[in-house]
N, C-alpha and C positions, 0 to 999 in steps of 0.2 A: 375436403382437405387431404391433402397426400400424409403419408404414415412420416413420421419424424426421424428424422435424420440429423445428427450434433452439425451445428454451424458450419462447425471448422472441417468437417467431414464433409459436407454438401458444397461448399464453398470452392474446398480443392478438385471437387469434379466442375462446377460452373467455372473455373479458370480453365480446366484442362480442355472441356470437351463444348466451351459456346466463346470466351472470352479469347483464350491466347489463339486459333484460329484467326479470327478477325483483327487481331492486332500484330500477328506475327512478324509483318513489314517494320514495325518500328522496334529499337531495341528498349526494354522495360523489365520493370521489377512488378512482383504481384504479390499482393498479403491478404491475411485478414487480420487488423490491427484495430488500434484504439477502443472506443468505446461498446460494449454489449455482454451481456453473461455468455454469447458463445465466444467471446475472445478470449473470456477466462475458460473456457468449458465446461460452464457450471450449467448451460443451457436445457433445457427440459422441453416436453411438450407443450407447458402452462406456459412458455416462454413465445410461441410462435404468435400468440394473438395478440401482438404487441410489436411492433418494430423490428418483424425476425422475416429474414428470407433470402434468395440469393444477393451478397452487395459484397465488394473487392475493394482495396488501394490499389489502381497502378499509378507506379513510379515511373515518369518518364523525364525527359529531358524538357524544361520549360518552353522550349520552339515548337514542341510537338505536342503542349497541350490539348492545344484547339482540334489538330488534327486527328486526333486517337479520340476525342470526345466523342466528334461529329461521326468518325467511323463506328463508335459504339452504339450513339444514338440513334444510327440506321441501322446498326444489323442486326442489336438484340433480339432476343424473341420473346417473344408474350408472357411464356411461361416457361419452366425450368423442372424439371423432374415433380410436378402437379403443383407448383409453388409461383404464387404470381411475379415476374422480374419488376416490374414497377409496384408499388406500393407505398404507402402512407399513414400515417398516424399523428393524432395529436394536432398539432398545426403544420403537420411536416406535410408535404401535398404530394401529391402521387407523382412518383417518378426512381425510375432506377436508380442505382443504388451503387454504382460502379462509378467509384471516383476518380477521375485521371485529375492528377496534380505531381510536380516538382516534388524531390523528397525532404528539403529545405523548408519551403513552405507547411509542406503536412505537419514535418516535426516542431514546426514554430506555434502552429494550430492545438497540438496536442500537450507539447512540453512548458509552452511559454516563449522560448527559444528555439534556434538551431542549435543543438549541443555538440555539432563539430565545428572545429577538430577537438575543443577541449570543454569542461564544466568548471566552472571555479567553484571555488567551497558554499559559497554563498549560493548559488546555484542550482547546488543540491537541497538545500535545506528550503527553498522553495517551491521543491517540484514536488507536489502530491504525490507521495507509493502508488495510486490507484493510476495516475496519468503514466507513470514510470514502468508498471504493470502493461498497460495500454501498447506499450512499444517491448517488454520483451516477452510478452505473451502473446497466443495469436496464433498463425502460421505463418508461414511464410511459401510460396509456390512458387515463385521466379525468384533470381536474383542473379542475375549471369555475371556482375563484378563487384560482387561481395560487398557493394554496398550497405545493405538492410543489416546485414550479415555481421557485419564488424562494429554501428551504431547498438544493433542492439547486445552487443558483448562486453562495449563499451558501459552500458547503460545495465549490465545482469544484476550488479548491485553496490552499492555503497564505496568508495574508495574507502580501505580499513581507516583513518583519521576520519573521513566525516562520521561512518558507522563508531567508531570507539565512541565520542564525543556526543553520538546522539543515543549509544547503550548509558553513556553517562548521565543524561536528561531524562532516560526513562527509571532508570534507578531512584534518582532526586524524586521525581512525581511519586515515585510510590513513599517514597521519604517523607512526605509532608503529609500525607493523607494515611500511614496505617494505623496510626495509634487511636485516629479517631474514631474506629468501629466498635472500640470498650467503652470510650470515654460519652457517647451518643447514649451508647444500652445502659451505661451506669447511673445515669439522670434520667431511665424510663424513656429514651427517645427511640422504641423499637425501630417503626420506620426507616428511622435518620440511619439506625445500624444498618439497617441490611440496603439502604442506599448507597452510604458507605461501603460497604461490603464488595455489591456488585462495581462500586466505581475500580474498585484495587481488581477487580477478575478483570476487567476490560485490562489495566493497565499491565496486571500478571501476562494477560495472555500478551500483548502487543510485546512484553519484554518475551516472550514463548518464539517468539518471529524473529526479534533481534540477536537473541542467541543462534538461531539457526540461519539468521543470514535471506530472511527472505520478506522480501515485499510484503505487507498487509493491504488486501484489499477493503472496500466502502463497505457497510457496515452490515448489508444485505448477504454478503460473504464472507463475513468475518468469520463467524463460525466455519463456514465451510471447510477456508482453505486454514484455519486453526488445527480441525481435525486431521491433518493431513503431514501436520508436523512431525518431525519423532519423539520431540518433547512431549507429545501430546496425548499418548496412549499412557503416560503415569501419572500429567496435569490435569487430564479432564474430570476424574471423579472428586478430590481436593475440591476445583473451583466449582463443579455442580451442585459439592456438600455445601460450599460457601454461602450461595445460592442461593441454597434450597431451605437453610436452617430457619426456624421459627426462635431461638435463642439465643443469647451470646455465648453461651459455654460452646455450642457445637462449630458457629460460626467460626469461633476464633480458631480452636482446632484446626479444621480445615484449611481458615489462611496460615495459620502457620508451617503442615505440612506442605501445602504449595511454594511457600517463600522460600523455605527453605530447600525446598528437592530446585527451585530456578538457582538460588545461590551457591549450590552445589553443580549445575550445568554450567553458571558463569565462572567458577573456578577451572574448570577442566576447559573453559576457552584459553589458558596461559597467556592471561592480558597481562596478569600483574602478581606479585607474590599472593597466593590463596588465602584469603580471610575467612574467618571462623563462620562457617554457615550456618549455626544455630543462632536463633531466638533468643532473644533476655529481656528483662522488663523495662518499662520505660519510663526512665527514671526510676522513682520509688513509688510507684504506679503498678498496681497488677492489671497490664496489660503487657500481650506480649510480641514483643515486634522484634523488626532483624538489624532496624538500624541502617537502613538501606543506604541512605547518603554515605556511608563508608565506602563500599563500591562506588557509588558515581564519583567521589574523590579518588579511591582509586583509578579509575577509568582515565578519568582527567588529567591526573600527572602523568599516563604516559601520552599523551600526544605533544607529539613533535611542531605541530605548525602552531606559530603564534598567534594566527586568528584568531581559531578555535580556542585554544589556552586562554586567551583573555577574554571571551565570552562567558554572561552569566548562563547557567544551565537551562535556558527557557527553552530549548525544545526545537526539532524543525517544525515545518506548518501543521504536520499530521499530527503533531505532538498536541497543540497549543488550540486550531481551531477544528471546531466540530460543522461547522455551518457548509453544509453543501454548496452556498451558492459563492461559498470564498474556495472550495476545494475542488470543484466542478467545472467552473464557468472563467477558468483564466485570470481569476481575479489574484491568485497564491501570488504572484510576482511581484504586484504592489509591494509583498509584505517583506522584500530586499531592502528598502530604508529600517525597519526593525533593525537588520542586523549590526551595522552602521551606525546609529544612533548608540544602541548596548554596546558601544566599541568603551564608550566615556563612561559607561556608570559606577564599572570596577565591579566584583562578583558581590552576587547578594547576600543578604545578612539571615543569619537563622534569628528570628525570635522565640521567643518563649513561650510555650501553648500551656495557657489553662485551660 
C-alpha cells in the first residue's frame, strides 16, 4: 500500500497530472465534494481501507456527459501514485471513481434540490448541515466560470433569519431538558442524571457551532470539528467535567459554568438587548438552570420574516431527527410538509414539570 497522502491533497494531483489532461478538449469544473472524511479533512491512514483513493466531481455541460465519461473510461490508469483508480467496497463494485455529471443534477443528488438561483426558508431547514458541509467543504480544482464558486458562497452558511430562528430552537431544547439533571439525582436516578447530563453537552456543544456560525458535522465528527471552534478552548473542560462527574453536586457545577460562559458568547452576538447570564433556581427548586427559553424568545422577536415568526420552535431537521437513514439518504425533504402543517398550530405551550 502507498504511504498516505490527505484526500484532498492526493486528489488535486489526480486532477492536475491524469484527469484534466484527458479532458482538456471539453470545458469543466473539478472538485472533491460531498460525501467522505477526506472531504471534511478529518481523513487518516485508518480511513484508506474503506472507500478512500483517487475519485473527482467533474462538472460539465449535460451534452458532454457521455462524451467526457467514455474519454475517462479509456484513458485512466490502473493505478495513481501506488493507490488503485478502480476500486470498491461494500456492495459498491469495482470501478473508478471520477464522476462526470451536470452540476444541477449533482447538487439535486446531494442537497435534495438545485438551490439556484435561490433557497427558500423552508429549504434550509431541511437540508442536513452534514449534506451542506458536503458542498462547502471539499476542494475545489477547476472552475473557470465561477460556477462551484458562487453556489458554494451561497450555501457558507445560514441566511441570519433562518440561523437567528434556528439559535432560537437550540436555546428552547436546552430549555426543556436542564433542570431535569437535579430532579433525576434527587429521586436516586444516577444514570438518568448523567444521561441527562450528556444530552445538555451535545446540545451546549451544537449551540457552541451556532454561536460561531458553522456547520456541525455527523456525529463521528462531531467532536472533532467542536475542537476546532474558538468557543472551544474554555467549553471543553466544563462539558468534559459534565461528563465525567460521578455526582450531582460536581455535575451541576460544571453545566452551569458551560451555560453560562455560552450565555455570555450569545450576548456579545448583539442579536438582542443582553440578558442576565447567570443561573437562578428553578422555581423553588434547588436546581440550578439559566432559564434558557428567555434567549430563544429573545431570538425570536427579532426575526423579521413572518414565516419563521409563526413557527413553533421545533427545530430544523438536525435539530429534531437523529436517524441516519432520514439524514443521509435523501429522505430530510419529506420532512417540508412538517413545516406547513406547524403553520396552524399557533406556538406551543409550556407546561408544568413535576
Amino acid at each position: 500500500m502507498a504511504d498516505f497522502t490527505p484526500g484532498l491533497e492526493l486528489n488535486a494531483a489526480f486532477y492536475a497530472d491524469v484527469v484534466e489532461p484527458l479532458i482538456r478538449p471539453f470545458r469543466h469544473s473539478a472538485a472533491l465534494l460531498g460525501w467522505g472524511s477526506d472531504v471534511l479533512g478529518y481523513d487518516t491512514s485508518r480511513s484508506t481501507d474503506h472507500g478512500w483513493g483517487p475519485r473527482l466531481q467533474i462538472f460539465v455541460d449535460n451534452h458532454d456527459v457521455s462524451a467526457v465519461t467514455q474519454v475517462l473510461d479509456d484513458g485512466l490508469p490502473a493505478t495513481f501514485r501506488g493507490w488503485d483508480v478502480a476500486y470498491g467496497w461494500d456492495d459498491e463494485r469495482v470501478q473508478h471513481h471520477v464522476e462526470v455529471v451536470d452540476i444541477g443534477s449533482w447538487l439535486a443528488g446531494q442537497l435534495g434540490l438545485d438551490p439556484r438561483p435561490v433557497m427558500r426558508v423552508v429549504d434550509w431547514l431541511v437540508v442536513p448541515q452534514q449534506q451542506l458541509l458536503g458542498v462547502v467543504r471539499g476542494a475545489v480544482y477547476a472552475d473557470p466560470d465561477g460556477e462551484l464558486g458562487s453556489v458554494r458562497e451561497a450555501l457558507a452558511y445560514y441566511p441570519d433569519h433562518v440561523w437567528r430562528w434556528i439559535l432560537a430552537c437550540q436555546w428552547q431544547r436546552l430549555s426543556q431538558e436542564e433542570h431535569f439533571v437535579g430532579r433525576t439525582a434527587e429521586v436516586g436516578d444516577q444514570l438518568g442524571s448523567q444521561l441527562v447530563a450528556g444530552r445538555l453537552v451535545r446540545e451546549l456543544m451544537r449551540l457552541a457551532f451556532l454561536i460561531e456560525r458553522t456547520y456541525w458535522p455527523y456525529s463521528k465528527w462531531f467532536g472533532t470539528a467542536f475542537a476546532a471552534l474558538p468557543v472551544a478552548a474554555d467549553l471543553h473542560a466544563p462539558l468534559e467535567a459534565a461528563i465525567a462527574a460521578t455526582g450531582f453536586p460536581v455535575r451541576q457545577e460544571a453545566l452551569v459554568e458551560a451555560f453560562e460562559l455560552l450565555a455570555r458568547r450569545h450576548n456579545e452576538l448583539g442579536l438582542h438587548e443582553p440578558l442576565d447570564a447567570r443561573v437562578r433556581p428553578f422555581h423553588n427548586r434547588p436546581f440550578r438552570v439559566l432559564a434558557s427559553e428567555r434567549f430563544a424568545h429573545a431570538c425570536r422577536a427579532g426575526i423579521a420574516d413572518g414565516f419563521l415568526r409563526q413557527l413553533p420552535l421545533v427545530g430544523s431537521v438536525d435539530q429534531f431527527v437523529d436517524a441516519t437513514d432520514v439524514l443521509a439518504q435523501g429522505r430530510a425533504r419529506r420532512l417540508v410538509a412538517l413545516y406547513a402543517d406547524e403553520r396552524s398550530t399557533g406556538p406551543s405551550r409550556e407546561r408544568p414539570e413535576n
